[in-house]
C-alpha positions in Angstrom: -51.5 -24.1 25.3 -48.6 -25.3 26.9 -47.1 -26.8 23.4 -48.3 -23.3 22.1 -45.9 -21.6 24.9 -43.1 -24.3 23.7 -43.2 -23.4 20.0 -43.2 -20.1 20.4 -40.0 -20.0 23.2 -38.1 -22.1 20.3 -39.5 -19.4 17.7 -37.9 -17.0 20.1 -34.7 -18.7 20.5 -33.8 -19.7 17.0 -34.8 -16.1 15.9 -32.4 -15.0 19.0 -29.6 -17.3 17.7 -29.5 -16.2 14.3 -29.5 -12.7 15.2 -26.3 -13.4 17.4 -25.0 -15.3 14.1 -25.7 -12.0 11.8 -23.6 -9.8 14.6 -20.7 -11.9 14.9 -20.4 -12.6 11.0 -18.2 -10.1 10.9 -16.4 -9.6 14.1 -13.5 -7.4 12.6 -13.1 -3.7 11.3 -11.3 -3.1 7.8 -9.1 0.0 7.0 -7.6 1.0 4.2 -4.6 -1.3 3.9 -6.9 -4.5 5.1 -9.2 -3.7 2.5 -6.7 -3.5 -0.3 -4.7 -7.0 0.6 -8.6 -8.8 1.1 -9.4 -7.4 -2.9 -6.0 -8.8 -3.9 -6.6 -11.9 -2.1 -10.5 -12.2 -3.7 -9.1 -11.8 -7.7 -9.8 -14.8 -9.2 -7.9 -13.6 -12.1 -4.9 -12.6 -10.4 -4.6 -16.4 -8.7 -5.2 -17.8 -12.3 -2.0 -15.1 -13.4 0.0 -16.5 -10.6 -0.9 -20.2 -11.3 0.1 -19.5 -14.8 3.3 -18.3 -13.3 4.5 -20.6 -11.1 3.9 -23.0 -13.9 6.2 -20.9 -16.1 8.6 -20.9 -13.2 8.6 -25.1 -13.0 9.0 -25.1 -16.8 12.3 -22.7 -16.5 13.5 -25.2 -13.7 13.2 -28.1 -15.6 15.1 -25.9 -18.6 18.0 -27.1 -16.6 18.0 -30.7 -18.5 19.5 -29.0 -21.7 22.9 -29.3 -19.9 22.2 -33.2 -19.1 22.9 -35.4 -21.2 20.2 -36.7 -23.6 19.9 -40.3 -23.9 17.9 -42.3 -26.2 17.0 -45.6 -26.7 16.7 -47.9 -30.2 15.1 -51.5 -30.9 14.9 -52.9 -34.3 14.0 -56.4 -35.8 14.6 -57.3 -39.2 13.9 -60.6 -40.8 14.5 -61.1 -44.1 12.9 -64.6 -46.2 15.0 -65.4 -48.9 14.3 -67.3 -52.1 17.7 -67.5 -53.2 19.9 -67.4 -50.7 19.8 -68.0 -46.7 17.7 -66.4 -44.8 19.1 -63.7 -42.4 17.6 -62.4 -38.7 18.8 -59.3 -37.5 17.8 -58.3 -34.1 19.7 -55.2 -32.3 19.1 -52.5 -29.1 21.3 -49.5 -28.8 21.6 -46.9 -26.1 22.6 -43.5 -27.8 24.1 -40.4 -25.7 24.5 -36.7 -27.0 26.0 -34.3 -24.7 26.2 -30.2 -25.2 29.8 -29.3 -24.5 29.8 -26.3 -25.9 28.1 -23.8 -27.4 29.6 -20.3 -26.4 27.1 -19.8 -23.6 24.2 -19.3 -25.9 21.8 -21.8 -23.6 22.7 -20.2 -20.9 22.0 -16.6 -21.8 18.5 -18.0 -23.3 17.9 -19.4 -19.7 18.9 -15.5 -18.5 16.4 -13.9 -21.2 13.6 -16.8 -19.5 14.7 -15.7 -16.2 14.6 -12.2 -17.3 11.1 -12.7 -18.9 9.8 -14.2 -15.9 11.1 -11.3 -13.8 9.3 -9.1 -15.8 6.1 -11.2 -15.5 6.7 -11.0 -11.7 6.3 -7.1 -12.2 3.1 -6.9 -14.1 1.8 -9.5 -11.1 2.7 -6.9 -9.0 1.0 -4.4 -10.9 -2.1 -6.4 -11.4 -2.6 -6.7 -7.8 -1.6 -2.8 -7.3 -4.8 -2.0 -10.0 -6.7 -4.4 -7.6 -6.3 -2.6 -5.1 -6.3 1.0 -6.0 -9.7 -0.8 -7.2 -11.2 -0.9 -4.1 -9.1 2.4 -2.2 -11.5 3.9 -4.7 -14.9 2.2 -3.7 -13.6 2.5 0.3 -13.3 6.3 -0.4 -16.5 6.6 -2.5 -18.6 4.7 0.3 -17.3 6.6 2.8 -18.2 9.9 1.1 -21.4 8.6 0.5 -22.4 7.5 3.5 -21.0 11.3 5.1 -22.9 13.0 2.6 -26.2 10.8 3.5 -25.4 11.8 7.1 -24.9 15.3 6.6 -28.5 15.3 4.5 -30.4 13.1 7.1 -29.2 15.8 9.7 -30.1 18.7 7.6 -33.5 16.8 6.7 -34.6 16.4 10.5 -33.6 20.0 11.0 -35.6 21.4 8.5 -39.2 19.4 9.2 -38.7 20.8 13.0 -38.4 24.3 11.4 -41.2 23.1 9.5 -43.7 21.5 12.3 -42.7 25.1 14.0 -43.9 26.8 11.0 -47.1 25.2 10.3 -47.4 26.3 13.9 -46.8 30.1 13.4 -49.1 29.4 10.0 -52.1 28.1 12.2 -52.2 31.4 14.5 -51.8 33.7 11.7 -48.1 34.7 12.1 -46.9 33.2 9.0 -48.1 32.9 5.2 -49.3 29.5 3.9 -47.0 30.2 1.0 -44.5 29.8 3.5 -45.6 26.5 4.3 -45.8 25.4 0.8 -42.4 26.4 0.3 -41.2 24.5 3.2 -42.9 21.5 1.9 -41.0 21.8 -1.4 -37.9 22.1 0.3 -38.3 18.9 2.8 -39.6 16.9 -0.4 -36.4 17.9 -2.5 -34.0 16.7 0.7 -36.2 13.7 0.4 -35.4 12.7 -2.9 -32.1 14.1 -2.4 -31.6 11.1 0.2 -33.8 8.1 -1.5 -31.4 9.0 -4.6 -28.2 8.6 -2.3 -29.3 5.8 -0.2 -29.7 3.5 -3.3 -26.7 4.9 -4.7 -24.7 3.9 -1.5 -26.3 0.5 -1.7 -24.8 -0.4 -4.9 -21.6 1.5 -4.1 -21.3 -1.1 -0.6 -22.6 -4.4 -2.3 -19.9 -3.7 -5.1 -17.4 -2.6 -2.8 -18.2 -6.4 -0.6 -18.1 -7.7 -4.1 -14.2 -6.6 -4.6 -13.6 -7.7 -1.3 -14.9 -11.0 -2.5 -17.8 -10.7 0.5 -21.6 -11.1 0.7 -21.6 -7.9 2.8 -19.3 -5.2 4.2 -17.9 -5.4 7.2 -17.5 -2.4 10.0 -15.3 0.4 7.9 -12.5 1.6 10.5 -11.6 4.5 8.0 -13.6 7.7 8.8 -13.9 11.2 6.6 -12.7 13.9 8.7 -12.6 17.2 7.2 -10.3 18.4 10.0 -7.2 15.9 9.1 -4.0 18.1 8.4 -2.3 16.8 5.4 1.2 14.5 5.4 3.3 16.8 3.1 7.0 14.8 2.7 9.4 17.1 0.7 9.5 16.8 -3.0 13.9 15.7 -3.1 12.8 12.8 -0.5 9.7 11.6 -2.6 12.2 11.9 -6.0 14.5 9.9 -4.3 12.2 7.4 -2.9 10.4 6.9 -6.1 13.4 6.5 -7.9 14.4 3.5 -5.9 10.8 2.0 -6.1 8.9 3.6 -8.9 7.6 0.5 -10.3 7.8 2.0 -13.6 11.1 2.7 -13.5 11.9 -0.8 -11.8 10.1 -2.1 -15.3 12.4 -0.2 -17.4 15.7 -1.2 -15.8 14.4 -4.9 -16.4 14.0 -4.1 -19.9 17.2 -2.5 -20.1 18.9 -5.4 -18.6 16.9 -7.7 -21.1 18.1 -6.1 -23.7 21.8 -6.2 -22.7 21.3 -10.0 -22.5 20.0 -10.2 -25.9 22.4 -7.8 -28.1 25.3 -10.4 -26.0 23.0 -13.3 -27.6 22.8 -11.8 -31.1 26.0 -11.1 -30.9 27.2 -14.7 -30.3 25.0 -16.6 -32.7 27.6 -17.0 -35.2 29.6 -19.0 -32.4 29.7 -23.2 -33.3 28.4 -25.8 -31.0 30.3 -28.7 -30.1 28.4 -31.9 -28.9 29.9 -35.3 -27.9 27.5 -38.1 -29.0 27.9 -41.8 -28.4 26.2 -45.2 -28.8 26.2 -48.6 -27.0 24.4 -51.8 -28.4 23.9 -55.2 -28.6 23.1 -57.2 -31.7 23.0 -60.6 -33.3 20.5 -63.3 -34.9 18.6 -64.9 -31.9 18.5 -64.1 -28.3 20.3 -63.8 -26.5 22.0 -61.3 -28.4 26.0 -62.2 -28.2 27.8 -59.2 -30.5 28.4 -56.2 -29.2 29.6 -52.5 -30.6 30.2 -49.1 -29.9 30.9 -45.5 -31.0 31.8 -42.0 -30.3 32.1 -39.0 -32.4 32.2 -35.0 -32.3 29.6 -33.4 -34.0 30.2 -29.8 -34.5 27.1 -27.0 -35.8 27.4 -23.4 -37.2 24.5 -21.9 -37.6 24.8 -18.0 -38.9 23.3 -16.0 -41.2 25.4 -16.8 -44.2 26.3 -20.0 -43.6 24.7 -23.0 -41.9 27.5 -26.3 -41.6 27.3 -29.4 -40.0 30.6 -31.4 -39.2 30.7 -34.8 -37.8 33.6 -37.0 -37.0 32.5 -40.2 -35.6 34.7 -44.1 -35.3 33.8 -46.8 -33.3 34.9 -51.1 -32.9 32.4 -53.8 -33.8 34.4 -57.0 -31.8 36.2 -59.0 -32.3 37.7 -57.7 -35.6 35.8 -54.5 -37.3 36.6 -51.1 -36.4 35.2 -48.2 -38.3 35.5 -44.5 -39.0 32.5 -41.8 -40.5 33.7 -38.0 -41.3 30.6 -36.2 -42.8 30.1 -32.6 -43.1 27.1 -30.6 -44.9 27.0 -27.1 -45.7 24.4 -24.8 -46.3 25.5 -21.2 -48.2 23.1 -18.3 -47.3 20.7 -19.4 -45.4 19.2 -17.0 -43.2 20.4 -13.7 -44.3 17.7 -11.5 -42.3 19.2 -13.2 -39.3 22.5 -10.4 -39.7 20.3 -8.1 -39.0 19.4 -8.9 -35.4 22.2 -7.9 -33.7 21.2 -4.0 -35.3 17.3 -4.6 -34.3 18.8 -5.9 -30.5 21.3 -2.6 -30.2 18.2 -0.2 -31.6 15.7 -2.0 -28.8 18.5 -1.3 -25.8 19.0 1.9 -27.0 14.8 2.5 -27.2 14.8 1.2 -23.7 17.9 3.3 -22.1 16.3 6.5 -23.8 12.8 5.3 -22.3 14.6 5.0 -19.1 16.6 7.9 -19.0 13.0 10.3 -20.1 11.5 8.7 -17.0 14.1 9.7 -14.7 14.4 12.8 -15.6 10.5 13.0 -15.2 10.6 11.7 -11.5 11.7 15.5 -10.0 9.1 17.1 -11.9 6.5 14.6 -10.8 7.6 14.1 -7.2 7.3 17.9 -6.9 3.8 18.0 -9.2 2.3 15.1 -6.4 3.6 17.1 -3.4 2.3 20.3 -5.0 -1.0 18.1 -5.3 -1.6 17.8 -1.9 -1.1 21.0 -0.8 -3.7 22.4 -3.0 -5.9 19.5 -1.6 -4.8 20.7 1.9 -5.5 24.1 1.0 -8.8 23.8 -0.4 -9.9 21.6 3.1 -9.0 24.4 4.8 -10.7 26.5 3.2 -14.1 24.3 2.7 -13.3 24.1 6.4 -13.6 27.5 6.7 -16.5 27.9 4.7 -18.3 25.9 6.9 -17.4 27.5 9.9 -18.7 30.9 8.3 -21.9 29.0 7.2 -22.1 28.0 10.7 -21.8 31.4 11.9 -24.4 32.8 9.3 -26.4 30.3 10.4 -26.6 31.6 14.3 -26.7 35.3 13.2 -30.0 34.0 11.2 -31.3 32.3 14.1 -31.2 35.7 15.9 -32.4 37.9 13.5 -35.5 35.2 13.2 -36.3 36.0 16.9 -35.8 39.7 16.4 -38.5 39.4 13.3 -35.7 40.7 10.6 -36.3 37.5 8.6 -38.7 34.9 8.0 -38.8 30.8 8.5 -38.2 30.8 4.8 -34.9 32.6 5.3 -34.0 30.6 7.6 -34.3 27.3 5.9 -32.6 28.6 3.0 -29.9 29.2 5.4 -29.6 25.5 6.7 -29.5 24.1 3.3 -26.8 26.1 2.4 -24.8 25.4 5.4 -25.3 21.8 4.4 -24.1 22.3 0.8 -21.0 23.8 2.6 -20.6 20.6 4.6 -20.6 18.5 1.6 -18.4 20.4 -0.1 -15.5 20.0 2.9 -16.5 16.3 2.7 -16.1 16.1 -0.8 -13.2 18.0 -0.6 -11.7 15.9 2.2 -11.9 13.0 0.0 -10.0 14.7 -2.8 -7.3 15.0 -0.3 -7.3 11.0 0.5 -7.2 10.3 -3.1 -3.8 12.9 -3.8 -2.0 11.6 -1.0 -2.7 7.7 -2.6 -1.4 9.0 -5.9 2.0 10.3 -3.8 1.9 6.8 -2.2 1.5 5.1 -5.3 4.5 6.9 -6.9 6.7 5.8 -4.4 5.0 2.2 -4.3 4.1 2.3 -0.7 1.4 0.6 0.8 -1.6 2.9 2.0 -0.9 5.0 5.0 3.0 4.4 4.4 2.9 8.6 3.9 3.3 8.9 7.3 6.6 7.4 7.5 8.2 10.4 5.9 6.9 13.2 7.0 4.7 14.6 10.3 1.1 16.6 9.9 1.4 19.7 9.7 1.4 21.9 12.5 -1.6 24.7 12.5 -4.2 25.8 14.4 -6.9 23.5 15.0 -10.8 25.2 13.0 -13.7 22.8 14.5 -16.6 23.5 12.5 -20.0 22.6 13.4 -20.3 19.0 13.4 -22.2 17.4 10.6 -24.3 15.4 13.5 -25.4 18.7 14.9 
């Protein structure tokens, strides 16, 4: 008995622990803004873009050798049996140098294009992890409207079976009709499928939304739907200015545009030669250790256009004690890239495609700062008027009440009544929502984080409607 008593107190206390383990998993609430930085932080995808960027980042770093100079080393043996003749043994190392001296600043706009390139790379990051996050703003809003809407029906479900337990009532002392009844029934069994169809829809909706949070379940939700919320309306010459400074679309373009620049001035200058100073040191004899020295230095000098590729090199150097020599050399190539004239045309067409991109864009910001402020005050109006609605359903709703207990109208009618009420409740949430999701769009014009709306503008000011509440 006793060891009966024991197994059962540890049953007891391990089912006690883990039940305190399952409330504090998640000791925190997430709003809107949490939840978009914890999506951002769970992409796998955008950490494998970033990797790949920081590695593209250490490869333009190391870019930084091309101005070093190059040095490269040489060993040769070569022995040589001889019939006729004496043998000979030539052995010889050589430490060779090429530096760039010059080369009309064409490496160092390429590393300006790389930089530029990686810039822009930096920007679709950016816009990655803004996708990300809009990502799950979207499945915060749709749970929330879910689980309002479930609310809402749950209420509206437990109010009609208590009409309906008072109408089988009425129905079992001959005041009501048994068609009643069956009409009631059909109505409570249509807000129950009406609810087993949301409830597994908000299941998915919540383990998808945990999913983008890159969590095995969701965590307290901070963010509430309230139909009564006044709208932040920021006028449409501070948005257009706003936007135009941040628009990340427009910040895009004016990297293009300054890309472009960089590579008309890089077309342009391809013609310009390239001067490199190159040099050797080595050592050289029969047998070791190697006892003859010699050296050299020399100019080498490349043009390489598009209708004419040359390749001069002067080059003299002293083999002690007595030899000294001299090399001039110089190849030339006639024609031979002729398509490559034609890229300082296709650069100046591409910067004037980006400049006229840039410039549409612009002149789009006024008309779409003043189409996203326009937005939202539709969404405002239409809460306050599915605000309204419900406050008129609400009062139908009472005036039905009475004329049930003045005999004008049946259960039936009465019902009817609540369910439409409820429809109108679901409409305001629904329409509530709508408003969440126009005032994101705003904040996503101007590339501000969510909630930032605030910042510009206050609510605005008007008379307070409470409707019924959707618990009642």
């Amino acid at each position: 008995m006793n060891k009966l008593l024991f197994l059962f107190l540890l049953i007891f206390s391990c089912m006690g622990k883990a039940h305190a383990l399952a409330e504090s998993k998640f000791d925190f609430t997430v709003n809107f803004s949490q939840a978009a930085e914890m999506a951002v932080s769970a992409s796998a995808e955008l950490r494998n873009a970033h990797a790949e960027y920081e590695i593209a980042k250490q490869s333009w770093s190391l870019g930084i050798m091309k101005f070093f100079p190059r040095l490269s080393f040489t060993f040769s043996e070569n022995d040589r049996l001889q019939q006729l003749g004496a043998d000979s043994f030539a052995k010889s190392y050589a430490v060779n140098i090429d530096q760039l001296l010059w080369d009309g600043g064409k490496t160092s706009m390429a590393r300006s294009l790389q930089r530029m390139e990686l810039n822009a790379v930096s920007s679709r990051l950016d816009r990655m992890a803004s996708e990300i996050a809009e990502a799950a703003l979207g499945a915060y809003r749709s749970v929330l409207s879910s689980r309002a809407v479930l609310s809402i029906r749950e209420s509206a479900l437990e109010t009609l079976a208590g009409q309906r337990r008072i109408l089988a009532g009425e129905v079992s002392l001959g005041l009501a009709l048994a068609v009643d009844l069956a009409e009631a029934d059909l109505a409570i069994a249509e807000a129950e499928i009406e609810i087993i169809t949301l409830r597994s829809d908000l299941a998915e909706m919540e383990l998808q939304f945990a999913e983008i949070l890159g969590l095995d379940s969701l965590p307290e939700l901070s963010e509430m739907v309230d139909i009564r919320r006044s709208a932040f309306l920021p006028g449409h010459d501070a948005v257009a200015s706003l936007a135009t400074e941040r628009n990340p679309e427009l910040s895009e373009s004016r990297i293009s545009i300054v890309k472009r620049l960089s590579e008309l001035k890089y077309a342009g200058r391809a013609w310009l030669p390239t001067f490199r100073l190159q040099g050797s040191f080595g050592l050289n004899g029969s047998e070791y250790p190697l006892t003859r020295y010699s050296w050299s230095l020399g100019l080498n000098v490349e043009l390489a256009g598009a209708w004419l590729q040359n390749n001069f090199g002067f080059q003299a150097g002293f083999d002690p004690p007595h030899d000294r020599s001299a090399q001039l050399q110089n190849s030339a190539i006639p024609v031979p890239n002729p398509e490559m004239g034609l890229s300082k045309r296709q650069a100046q067409l591409a910067l004037a495609l980006e400049q006229e991109k840039y410039r549409i864009a612009l002149d789009r910001m006024d008309r779409t700062a003043r189409r996203g402020v326009e937005k939202c005050a539709a969404a405002e109006r239409m809460r306050e008027l599915a605000v309204q609605a419900v406050t008129l359903a609400g009062e139908r709703l009472r005036l039905e009440e009475l004329r049930l207990s003045l005999g004008h109208i049946t259960r039936i009618d009465l019902m009817e009544a609540i369910i439409e009420y409820t429809k109108k409740e679901i409409t305001a949430v629904n329409v509530a929502i709508s408003l969440l999701e126009a005032e994101r769009e705003l904040e996503r014009f101007m590339d501000m984080r969510p909630g930032e709306l605030v910042t510009l503008t206050n609510p605005i000011n008007k008379p307070k409607i409470s409707p019924r509440s959707t618990n009642e």
